[in-house]
PyMOL CGO cylinders between C-alpha atoms (Angstrom):
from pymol import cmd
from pymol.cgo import CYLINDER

trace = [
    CYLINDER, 1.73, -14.99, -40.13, 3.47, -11.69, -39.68, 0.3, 1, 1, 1, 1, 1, 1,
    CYLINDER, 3.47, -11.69, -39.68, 1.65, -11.09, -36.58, 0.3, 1, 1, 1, 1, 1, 1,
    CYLINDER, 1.65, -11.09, -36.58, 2.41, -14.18, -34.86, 0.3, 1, 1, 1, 1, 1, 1,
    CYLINDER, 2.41, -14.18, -34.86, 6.11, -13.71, -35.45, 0.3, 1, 1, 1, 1, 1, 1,
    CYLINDER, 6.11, -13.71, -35.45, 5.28, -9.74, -34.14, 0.3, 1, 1, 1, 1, 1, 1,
    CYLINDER, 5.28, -9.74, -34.14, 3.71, -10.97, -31.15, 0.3, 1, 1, 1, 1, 1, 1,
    CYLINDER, 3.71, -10.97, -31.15, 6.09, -13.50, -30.16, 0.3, 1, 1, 1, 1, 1, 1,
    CYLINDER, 6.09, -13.50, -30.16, 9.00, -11.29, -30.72, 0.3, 1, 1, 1, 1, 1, 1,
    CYLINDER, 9.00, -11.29, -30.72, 7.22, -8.97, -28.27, 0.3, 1, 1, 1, 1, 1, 1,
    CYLINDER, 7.22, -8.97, -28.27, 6.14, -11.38, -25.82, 0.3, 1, 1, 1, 1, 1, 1,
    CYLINDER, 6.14, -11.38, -25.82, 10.01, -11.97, -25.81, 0.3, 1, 1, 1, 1, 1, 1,
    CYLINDER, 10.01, -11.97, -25.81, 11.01, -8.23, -25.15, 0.3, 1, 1, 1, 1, 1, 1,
    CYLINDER, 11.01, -8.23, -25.15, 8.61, -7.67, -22.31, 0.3, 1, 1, 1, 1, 1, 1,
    CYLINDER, 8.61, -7.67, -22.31, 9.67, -11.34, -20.87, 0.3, 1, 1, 1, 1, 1, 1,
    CYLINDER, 9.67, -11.34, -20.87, 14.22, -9.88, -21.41, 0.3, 1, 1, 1, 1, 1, 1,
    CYLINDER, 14.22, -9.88, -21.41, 13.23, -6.69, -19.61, 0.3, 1, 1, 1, 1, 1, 1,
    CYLINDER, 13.23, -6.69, -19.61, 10.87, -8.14, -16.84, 0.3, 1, 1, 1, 1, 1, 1,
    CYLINDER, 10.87, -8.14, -16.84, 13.96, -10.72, -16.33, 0.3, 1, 1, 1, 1, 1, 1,
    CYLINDER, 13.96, -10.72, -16.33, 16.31, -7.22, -16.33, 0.3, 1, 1, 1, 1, 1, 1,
    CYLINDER, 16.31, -7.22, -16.33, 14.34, -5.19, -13.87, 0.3, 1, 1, 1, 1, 1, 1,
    CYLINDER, 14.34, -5.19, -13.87, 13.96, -8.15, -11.26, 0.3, 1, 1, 1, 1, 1, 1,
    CYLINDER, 13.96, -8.15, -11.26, 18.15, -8.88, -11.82, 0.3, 1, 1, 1, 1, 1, 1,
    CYLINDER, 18.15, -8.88, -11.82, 18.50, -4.73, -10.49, 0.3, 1, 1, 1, 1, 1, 1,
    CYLINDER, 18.50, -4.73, -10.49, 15.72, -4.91, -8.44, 0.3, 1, 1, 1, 1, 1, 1,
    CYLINDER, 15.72, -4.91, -8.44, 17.46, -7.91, -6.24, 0.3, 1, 1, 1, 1, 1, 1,
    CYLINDER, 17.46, -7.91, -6.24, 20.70, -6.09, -6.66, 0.3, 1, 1, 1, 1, 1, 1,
    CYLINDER, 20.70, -6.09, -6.66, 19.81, -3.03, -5.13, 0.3, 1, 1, 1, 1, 1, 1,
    CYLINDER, 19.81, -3.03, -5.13, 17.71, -4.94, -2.34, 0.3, 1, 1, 1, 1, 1, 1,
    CYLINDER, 17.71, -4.94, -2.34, 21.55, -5.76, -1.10, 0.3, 1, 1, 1, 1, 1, 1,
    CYLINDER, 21.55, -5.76, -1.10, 22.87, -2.33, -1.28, 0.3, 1, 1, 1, 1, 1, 1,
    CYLINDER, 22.87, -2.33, -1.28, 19.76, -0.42, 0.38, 0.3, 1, 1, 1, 1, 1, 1,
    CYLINDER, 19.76, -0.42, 0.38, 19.97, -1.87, 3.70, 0.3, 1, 1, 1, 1, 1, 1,
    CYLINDER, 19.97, -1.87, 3.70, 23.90, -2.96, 4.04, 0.3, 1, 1, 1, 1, 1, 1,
    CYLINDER, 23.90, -2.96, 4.04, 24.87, 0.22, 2.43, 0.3, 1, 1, 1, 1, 1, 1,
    CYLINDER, 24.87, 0.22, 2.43, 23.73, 3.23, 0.66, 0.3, 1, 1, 1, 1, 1, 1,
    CYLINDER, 23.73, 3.23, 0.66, 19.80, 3.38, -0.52, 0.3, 1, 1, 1, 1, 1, 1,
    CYLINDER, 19.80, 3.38, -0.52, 19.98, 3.97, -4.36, 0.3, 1, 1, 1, 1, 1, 1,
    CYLINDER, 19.98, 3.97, -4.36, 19.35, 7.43, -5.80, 0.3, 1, 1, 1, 1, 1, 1,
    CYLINDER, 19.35, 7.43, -5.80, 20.51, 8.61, -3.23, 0.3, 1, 1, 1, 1, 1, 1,
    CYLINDER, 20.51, 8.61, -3.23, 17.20, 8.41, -1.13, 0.3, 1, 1, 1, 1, 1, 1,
    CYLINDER, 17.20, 8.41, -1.13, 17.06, 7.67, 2.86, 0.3, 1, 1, 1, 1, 1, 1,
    CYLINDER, 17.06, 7.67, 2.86, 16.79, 3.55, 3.45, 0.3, 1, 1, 1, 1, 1, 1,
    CYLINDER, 16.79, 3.55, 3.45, 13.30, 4.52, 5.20, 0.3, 1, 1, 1, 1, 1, 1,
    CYLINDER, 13.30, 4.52, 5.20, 11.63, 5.73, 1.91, 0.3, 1, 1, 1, 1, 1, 1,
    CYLINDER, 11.63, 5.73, 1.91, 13.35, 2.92, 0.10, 0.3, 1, 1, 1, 1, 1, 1,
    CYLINDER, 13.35, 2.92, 0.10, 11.47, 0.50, 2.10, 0.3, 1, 1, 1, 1, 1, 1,
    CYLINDER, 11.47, 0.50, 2.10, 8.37, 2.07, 1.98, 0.3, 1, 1, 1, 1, 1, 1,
    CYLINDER, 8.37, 2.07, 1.98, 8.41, 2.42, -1.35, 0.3, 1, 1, 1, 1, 1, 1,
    CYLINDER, 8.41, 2.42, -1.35, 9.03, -1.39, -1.63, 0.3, 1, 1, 1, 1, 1, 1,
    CYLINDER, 9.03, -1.39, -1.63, 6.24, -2.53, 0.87, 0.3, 1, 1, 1, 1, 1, 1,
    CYLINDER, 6.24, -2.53, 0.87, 3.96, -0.57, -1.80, 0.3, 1, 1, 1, 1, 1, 1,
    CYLINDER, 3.96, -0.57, -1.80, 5.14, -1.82, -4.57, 0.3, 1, 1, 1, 1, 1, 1,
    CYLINDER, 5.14, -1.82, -4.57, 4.88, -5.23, -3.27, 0.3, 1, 1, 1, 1, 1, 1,
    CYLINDER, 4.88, -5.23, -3.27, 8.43, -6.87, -3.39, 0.3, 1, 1, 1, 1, 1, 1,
    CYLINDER, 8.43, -6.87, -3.39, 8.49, -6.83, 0.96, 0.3, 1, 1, 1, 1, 1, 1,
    CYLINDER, 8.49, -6.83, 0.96, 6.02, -8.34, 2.52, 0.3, 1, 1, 1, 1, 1, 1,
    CYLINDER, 6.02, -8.34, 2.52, 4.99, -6.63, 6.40, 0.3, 1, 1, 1, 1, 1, 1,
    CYLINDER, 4.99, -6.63, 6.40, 6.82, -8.73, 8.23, 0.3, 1, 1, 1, 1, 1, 1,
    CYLINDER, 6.82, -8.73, 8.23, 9.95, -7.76, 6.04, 0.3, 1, 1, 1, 1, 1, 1,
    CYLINDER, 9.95, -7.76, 6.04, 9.06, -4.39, 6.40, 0.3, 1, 1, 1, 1, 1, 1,
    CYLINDER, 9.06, -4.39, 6.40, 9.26, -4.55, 10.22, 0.3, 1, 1, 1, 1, 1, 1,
    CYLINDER, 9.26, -4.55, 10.22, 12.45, -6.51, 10.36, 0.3, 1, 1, 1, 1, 1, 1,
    CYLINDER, 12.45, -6.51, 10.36, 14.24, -4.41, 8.39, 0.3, 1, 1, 1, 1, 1, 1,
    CYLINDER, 14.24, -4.41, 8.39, 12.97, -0.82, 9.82, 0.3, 1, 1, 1, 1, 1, 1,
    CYLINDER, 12.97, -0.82, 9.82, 13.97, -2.90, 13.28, 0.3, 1, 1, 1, 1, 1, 1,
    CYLINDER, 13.97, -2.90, 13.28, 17.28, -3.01, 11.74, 0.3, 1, 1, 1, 1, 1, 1,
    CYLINDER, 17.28, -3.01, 11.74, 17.29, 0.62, 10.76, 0.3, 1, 1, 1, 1, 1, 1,
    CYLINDER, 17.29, 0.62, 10.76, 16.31, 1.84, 13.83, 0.3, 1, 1, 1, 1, 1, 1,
    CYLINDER, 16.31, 1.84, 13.83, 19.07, -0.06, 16.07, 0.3, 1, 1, 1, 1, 1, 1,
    CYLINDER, 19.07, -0.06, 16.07, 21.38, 1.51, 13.42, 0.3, 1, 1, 1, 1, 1, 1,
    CYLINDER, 21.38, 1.51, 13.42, 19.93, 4.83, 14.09, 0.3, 1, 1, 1, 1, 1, 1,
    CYLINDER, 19.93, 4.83, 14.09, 20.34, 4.28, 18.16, 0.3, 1, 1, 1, 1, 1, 1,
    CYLINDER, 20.34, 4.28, 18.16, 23.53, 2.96, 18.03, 0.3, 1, 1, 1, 1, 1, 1,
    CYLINDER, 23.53, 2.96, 18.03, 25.16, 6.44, 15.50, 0.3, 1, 1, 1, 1, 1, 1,
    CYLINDER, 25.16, 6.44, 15.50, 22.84, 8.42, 17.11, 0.3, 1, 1, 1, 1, 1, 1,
    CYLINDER, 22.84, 8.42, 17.11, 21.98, 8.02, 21.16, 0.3, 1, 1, 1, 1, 1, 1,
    CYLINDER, 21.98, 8.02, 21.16, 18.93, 9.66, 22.51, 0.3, 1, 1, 1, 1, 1, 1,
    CYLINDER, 18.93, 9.66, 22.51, 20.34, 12.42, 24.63, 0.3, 1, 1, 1, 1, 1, 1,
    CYLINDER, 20.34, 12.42, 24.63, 17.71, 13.59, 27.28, 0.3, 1, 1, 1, 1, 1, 1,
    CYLINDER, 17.71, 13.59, 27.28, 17.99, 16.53, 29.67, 0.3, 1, 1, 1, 1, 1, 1,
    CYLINDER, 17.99, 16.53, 29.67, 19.08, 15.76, 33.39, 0.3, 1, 1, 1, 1, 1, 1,
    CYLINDER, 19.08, 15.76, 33.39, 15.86, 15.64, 36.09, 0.3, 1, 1, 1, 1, 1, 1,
    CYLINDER, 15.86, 15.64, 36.09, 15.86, 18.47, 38.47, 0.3, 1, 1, 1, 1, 1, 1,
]
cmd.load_cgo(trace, "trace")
């Protein structure tokens, strides 16, 4: 009997901090592209590290290093020496 009520009352922990992580996890999916990548890592590695992980899928992937890279063209113009 003790072990049931052990088991459940884990089941229950790992079921409050699987609910926990995916709460921060979705909150910090906002942040990393709008605004600044948490821990202070580059939005790039952020992504990659989610397309791993599996929480993007490809096709999110792409979009969103689409996004990143019109970002990047629009701070950041590609400046190219005059032809001779």
């Amino acid at each position: 009997m003790e072990f049931t009520a052990f088991l459940i009352a884990l089941v229950a922990v790992a079921a409050l901090s699987s609910v926990g992580a995916w709460i921060a996890r979705c909150r910090s999916a906002d942040t990393a592209i709008g605004g600044v990548a948490p821990r202070g890592e580059r939005d790039e590695a952020v992504l990659a590290e989610w397309l791993l992980a599996g929480y993007l899928s490809a096709d999110q992937y792409r979009r969103d290093m689409a996004v990143l890279a019109a970002r990047d063209a629009r701070r950041h113009p590609l400046v190219t020496p005059p032809d001779r």
